[in-house]
C-alpha positions in Angstrom: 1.9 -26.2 -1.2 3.6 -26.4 -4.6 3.1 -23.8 -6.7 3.8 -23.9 -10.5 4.7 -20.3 -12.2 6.1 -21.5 -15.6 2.6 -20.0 -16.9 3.8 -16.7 -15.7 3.4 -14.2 -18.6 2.6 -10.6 -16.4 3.7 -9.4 -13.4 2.3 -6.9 -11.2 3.9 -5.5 -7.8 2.2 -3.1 -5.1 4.4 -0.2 -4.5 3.7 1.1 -1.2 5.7 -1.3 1.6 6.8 -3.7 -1.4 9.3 -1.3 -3.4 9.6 1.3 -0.7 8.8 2.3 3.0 5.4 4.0 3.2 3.6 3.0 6.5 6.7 3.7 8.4 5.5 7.3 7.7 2.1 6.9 8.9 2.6 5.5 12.3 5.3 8.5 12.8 2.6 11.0 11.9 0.0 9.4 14.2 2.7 10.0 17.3 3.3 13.5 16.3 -0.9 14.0 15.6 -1.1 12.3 19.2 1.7 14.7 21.0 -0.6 17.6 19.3 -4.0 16.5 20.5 -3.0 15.2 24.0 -4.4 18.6 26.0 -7.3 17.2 24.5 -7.5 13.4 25.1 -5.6 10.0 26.1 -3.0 9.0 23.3 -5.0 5.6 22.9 -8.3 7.9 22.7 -6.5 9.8 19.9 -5.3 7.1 18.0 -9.0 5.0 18.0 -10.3 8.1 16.8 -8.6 9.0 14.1 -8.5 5.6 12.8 -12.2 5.8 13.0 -12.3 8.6 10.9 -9.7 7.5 8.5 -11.9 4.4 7.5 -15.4 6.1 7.5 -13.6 8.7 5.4 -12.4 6.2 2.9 -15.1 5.8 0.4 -15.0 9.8 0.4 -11.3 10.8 0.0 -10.1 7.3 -0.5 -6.2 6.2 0.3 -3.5 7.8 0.6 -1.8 10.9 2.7 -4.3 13.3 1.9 -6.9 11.7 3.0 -5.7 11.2 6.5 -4.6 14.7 6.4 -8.4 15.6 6.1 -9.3 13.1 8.9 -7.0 14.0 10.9 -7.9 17.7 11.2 -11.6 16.1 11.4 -10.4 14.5 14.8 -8.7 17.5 16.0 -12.2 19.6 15.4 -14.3 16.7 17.1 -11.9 15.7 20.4 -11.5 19.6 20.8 -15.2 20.3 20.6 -14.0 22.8 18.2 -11.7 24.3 20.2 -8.9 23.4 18.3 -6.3 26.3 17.4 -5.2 27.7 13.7 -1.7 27.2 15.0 -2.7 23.3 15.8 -4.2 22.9 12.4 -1.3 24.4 10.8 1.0 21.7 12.5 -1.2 19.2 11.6 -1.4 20.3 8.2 3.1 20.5 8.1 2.7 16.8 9.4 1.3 15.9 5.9 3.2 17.9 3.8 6.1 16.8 5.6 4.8 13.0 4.5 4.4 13.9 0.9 8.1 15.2 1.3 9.7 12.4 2.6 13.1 11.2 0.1 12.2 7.3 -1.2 13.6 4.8 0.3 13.8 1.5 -1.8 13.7 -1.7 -0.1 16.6 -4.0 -0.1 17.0 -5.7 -3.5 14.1 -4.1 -5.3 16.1 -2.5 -8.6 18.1 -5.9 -8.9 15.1 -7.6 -8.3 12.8 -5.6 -11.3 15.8 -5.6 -13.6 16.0 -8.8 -13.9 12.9 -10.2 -14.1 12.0 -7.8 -16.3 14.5 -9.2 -19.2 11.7 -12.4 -19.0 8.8 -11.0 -17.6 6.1 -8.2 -18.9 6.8 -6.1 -15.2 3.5 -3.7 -14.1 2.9 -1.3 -11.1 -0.9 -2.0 -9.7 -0.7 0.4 -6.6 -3.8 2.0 -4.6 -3.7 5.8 -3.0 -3.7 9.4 -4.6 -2.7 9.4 -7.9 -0.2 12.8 -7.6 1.5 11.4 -4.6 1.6 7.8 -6.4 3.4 9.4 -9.6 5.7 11.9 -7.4 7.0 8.9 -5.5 7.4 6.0 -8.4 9.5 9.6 -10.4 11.8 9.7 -7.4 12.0 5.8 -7.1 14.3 5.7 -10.5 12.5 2.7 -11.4 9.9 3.9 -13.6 11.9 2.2 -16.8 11.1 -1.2 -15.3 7.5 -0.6 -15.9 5.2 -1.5 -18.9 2.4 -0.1 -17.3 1.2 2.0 -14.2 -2.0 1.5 -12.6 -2.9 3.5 -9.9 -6.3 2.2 -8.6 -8.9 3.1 -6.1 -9.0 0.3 -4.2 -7.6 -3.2 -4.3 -10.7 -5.7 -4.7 -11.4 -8.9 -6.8 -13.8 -5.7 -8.9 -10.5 -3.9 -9.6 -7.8 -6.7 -10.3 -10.3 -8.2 -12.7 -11.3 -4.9 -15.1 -7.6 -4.5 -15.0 -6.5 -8.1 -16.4 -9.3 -7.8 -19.0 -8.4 -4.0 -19.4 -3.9 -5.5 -20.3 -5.7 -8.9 -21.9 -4.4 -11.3 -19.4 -5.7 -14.1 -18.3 -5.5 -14.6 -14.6 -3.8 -17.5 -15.2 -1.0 -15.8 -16.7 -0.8 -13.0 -13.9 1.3 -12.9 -10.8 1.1 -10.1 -8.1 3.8 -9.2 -5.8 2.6 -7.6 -2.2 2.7 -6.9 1.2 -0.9 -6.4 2.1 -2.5 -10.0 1.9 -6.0 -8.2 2.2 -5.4 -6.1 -0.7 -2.3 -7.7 -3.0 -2.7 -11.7 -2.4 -6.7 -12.6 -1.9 -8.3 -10.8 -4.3 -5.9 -12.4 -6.8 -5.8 -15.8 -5.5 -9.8 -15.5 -5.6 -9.5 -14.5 -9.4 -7.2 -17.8 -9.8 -4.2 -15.7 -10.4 -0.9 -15.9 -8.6 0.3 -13.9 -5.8 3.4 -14.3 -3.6 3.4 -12.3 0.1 6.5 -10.1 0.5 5.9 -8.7 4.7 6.5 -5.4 5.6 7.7 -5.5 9.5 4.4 -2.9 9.9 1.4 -3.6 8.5 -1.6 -0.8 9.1 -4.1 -2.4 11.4 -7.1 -2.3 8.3 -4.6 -4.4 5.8 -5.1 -7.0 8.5 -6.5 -10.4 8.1 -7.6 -13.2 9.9 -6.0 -16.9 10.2 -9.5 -18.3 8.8 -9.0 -15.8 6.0 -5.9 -17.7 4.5 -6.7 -21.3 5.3 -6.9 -23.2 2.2 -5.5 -20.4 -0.3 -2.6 -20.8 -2.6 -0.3 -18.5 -2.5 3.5 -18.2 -1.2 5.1 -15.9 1.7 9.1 -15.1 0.8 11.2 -12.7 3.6 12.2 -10.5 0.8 12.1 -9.7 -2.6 15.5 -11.0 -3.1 13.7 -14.5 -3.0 11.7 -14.1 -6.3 14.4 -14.5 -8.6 14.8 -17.9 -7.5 11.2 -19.0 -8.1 11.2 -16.9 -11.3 14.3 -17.8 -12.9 
């Protein structure tokens, strides 16, 4: 499918797994939480679990490493029959702070990639998860300068995307997103008639996932890396 982006004024990229590793993280803290928890139950038990809790806990804490934190010591507490240890809780709170610690680590291309197309292009960061940890990681990125504006929202629906086009005056028209999650950086926008093009991340977290029904029919463009946009762009 031919896509046309000359009406390109705007564009917005996820951060998480699009500029930098992030899930990476996640699936290393759920082996370390499961090595903790295993006097307790089966590593498979452990990880259905806590993924369990981590999406009923969503509309409460919402995203990001915090969150999980919380859900994870939930897990402990319930799979334990509340037998779990200070000492365990301790190490399950060091696994998160040990997250929240972890150094930045771009993606191939990415600065190359922002600097130039933001010498023709209005460049914006539209990322979901806690806004502290959002902010500590785009400071250590070095690539704050790129950015017109930040937007760190609560979730990534059609809701969100459109009160944040009206919010910058942009017509969908005019807005292309940049993402690895197609549930939460490429639908919603395609929906809205904006433009997205699908960057993959080699793991994607199991509740990002969509269906092959999902994408039937819907315009939007897959690239291997980010590398690619500056030929569709320029």
């Amino acid at each position: 499918m031919e896509i046309n982006y000359n009406n390109i004024h705007v564009i917005g990229f996820d951060a998480d797994d699009t500029l930098w590793v992030n899930e990476t993280y996640f699936r290393d803290a759920e082996v370390a939480f499961g090595k903790l928890l295993s006097p307790y139950e089966t590593l498979n038990k452990i990880d259905q679990e806590l993924f369990k809790a981590h999406i009923r806990n969503l509309p409460l804490y919402g995203y990001g490493i915090k969150g999980f934190v919380l859900s994870m010591v939930e897990t402990a507490i319930e799979l334990s029959n509340n037998n779990v240890s200070a000492k365990t809780t301790q190490a399950i709170l060091d696994i998160g702070k040990g997250m929240l610690e972890k150094p930045i680590e771009l993606l191939d291309g990415v600065e190359n990639v922002l600097k130039e197309l933001s010498k023709k292009y209005k460049l914006i960061l539209a990322t979901k998860g806690d806004l502290l940890d959002q902010e500590r990681k785009l400071e250590k990125s070095g690539l704050l300068d790129y950015f017109h504006h930040i937007e760190v929202l609560s979730d990534k629906k059609e809701a969100n995307y459109s009160r944040l086009l009206n919010h910058l005056d942009i017509k969908p028209s005019q807005f292309l997103m940049i993402g690895n999650s197609l549930r939460s950086d490429i639908l919603p926008l395609v929906n809205l008639k904006a433009h997205a093009i699908h960057v993959p991340f080699h793991t994607t977290w199991i509740h990002e996932q969509v269906t092959e029904n999902e994408t039937n029919g819907k315009a939007y463009k897959t690239v291997k890396s980010l590398n690619e946009l500056l030929e569709l762009l320029q």
